[in-house]
C-alpha positions in Angstrom: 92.1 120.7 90.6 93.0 118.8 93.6 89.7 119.1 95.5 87.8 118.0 92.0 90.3 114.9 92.2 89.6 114.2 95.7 86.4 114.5 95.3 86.2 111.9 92.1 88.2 109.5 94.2 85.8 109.9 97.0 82.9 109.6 94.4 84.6 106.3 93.1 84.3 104.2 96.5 80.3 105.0 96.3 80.5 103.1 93.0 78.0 100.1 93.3 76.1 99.7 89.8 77.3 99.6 86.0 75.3 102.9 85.4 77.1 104.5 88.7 80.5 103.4 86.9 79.2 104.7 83.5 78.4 108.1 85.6 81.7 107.8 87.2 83.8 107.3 84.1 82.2 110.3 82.3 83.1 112.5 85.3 86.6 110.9 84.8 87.0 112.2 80.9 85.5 115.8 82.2 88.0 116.5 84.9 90.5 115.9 82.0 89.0 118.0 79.8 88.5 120.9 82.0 92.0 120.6 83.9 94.0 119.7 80.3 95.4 122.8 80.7 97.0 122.2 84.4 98.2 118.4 83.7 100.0 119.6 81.4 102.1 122.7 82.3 105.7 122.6 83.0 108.3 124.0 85.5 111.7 124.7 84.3 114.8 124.4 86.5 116.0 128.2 85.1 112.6 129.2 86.1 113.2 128.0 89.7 115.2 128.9 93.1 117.4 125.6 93.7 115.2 125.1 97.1 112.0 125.0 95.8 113.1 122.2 93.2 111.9 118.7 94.9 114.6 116.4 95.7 113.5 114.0 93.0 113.6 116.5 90.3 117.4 117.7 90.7 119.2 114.9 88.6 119.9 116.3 85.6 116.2 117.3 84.5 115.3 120.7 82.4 111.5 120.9 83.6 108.8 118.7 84.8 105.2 118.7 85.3 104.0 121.6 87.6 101.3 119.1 89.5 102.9 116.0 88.7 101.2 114.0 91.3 97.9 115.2 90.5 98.8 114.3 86.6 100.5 110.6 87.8 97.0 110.1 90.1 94.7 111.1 87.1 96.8 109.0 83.9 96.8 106.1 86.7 92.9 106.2 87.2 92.6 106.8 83.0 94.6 104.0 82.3 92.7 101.7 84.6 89.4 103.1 83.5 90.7 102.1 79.8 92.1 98.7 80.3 88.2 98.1 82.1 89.8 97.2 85.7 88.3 99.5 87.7 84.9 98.0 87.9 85.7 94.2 87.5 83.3 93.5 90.6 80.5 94.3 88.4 81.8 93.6 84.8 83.1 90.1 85.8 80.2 88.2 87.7 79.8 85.0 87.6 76.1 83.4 88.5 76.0 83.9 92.2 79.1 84.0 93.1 80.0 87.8 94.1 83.5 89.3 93.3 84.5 91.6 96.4 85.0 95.4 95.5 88.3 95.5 97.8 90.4 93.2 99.0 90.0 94.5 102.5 88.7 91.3 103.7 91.8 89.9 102.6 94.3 92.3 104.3 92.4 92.5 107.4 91.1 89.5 107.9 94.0 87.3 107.3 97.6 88.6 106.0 96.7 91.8 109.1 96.7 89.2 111.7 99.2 86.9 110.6 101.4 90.1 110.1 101.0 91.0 113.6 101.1 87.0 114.7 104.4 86.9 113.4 105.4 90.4 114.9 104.2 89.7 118.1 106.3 86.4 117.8 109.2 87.2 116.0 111.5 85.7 118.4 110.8 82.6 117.0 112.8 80.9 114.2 111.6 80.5 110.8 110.1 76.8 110.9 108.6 77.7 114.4 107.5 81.1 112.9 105.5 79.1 109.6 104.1 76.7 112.4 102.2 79.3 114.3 101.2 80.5 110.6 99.9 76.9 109.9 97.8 77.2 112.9 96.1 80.0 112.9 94.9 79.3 109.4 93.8 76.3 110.7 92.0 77.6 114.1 90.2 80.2 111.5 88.7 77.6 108.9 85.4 77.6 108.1 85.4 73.5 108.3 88.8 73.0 110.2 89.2 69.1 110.0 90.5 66.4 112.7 93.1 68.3 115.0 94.3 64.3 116.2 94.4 63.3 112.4 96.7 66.4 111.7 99.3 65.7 114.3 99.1 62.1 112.9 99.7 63.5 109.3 102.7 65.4 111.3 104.0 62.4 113.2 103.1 64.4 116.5 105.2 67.1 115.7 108.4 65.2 115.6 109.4 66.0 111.9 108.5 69.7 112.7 110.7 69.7 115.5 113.5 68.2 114.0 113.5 70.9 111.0 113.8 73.3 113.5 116.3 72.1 115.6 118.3 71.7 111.9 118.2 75.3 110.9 118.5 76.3 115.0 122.0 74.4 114.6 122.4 76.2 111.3 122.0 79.3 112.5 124.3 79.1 115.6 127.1 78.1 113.7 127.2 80.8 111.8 129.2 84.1 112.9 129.2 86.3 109.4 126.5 88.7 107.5 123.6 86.4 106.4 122.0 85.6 102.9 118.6 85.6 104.4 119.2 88.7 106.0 119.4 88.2 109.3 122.1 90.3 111.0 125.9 89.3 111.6 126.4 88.1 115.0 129.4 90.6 115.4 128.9 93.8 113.5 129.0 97.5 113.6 125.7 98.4 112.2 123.0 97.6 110.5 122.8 96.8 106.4 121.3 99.3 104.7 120.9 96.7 101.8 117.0 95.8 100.6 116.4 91.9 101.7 113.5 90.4 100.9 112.4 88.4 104.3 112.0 88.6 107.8 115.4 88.1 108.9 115.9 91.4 110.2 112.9 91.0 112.2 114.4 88.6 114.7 114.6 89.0 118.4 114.0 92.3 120.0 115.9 95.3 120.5 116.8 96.4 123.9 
């Protein structure tokens, strides 16, 4: 069962026609039908040795799927298949303008590097951080317009500068835990609390 699923996953990225995702789709319903049987059998906790129960099975549960990630992987793709989202790159064109398969253009061509701009960087403060965000959109657009005019627009960088001096001062004054999630100035480790930011990703560790 898990090769066949591998195998129709594999089979799904060679999608590139509606009669390839009508092929693909009734290859879907067939590894349902023939595996029905599998996706659905259960393990009981009287049934099994306490280590051989998976850590996320142990609160309080009586049974659960035997190949519950095969199951989760197969309703995921069935749902999607059913709700038409799988193939919107073909179903959804619109006169000439094509509708990418993946958004790996995306994530590798822009929020990758800006990830790894801001990594690379992250010794700078926030407004200084969103600055060197600003400009590498701007050194990668197709028609970038007047660098002078910009900095005009900006007042040469003064009102940038000022903002960031502002939150700088901010910053420095304060001594406690953050909001933002930036560490405490004096603490005794680190909060194990989900933030969502880039505060904790502030100056380096040495």
């Amino acid at each position: 069962m898990g090769k066949a699923l591998r195998r129709l996953s594999q089979d799904l990225l060679k999608v590139r026609t509606l009669d390839q995702a009508a092929e693909w789709t009734i290859k879907l319903h067939k590894f349902g039908q023939t595996f029905r049987h599998q996706l659905n059998e259960k393990t009981y906790v009287k049934d099994t040795p306490i280590e051989q129960i998976p850590a996320s099975k142990r609160n309080n549960k009586q049974w659960w799927y035997t190949h519950y990630t095969h199951r989760g992987i197969y309703y995921q793709l069935e749902k999607l298949a059913k709700n038409q989202h799988l193939f919107t790159f073909l179903t959804e064109q619109s006169g000439d303008t094509e509708i990418k398969r993946t958004t790996n253009s995306l994530e590798g061509g822009i929020n990758s590097p800006i990830k790894d701009l801001t990594y690379n960087h992250r010794g700078l403060r926030d407004e200084h951080q969103r600055i060197a965000c600003d400009w590498w959109l701007y050194l990668h657009t197709q028609l970038p317009g007047d660098p002078i005019e910009i900095a005009r627009q900006q007042n040469w960088g003064k009102d940038a500068l000022a903002k960031a001096t502002t939150l700088a001062n901010q910053e420095q004054q304060a001594t406690n835990g953050h909001e933002d999630g930036r560490p405490a100035a004096l603490d005794n480790a680190i909060d194990t609390a989900y933030n969502h930011n880039m505060g904790i990703r502030k100056g380096r560790m040495r």
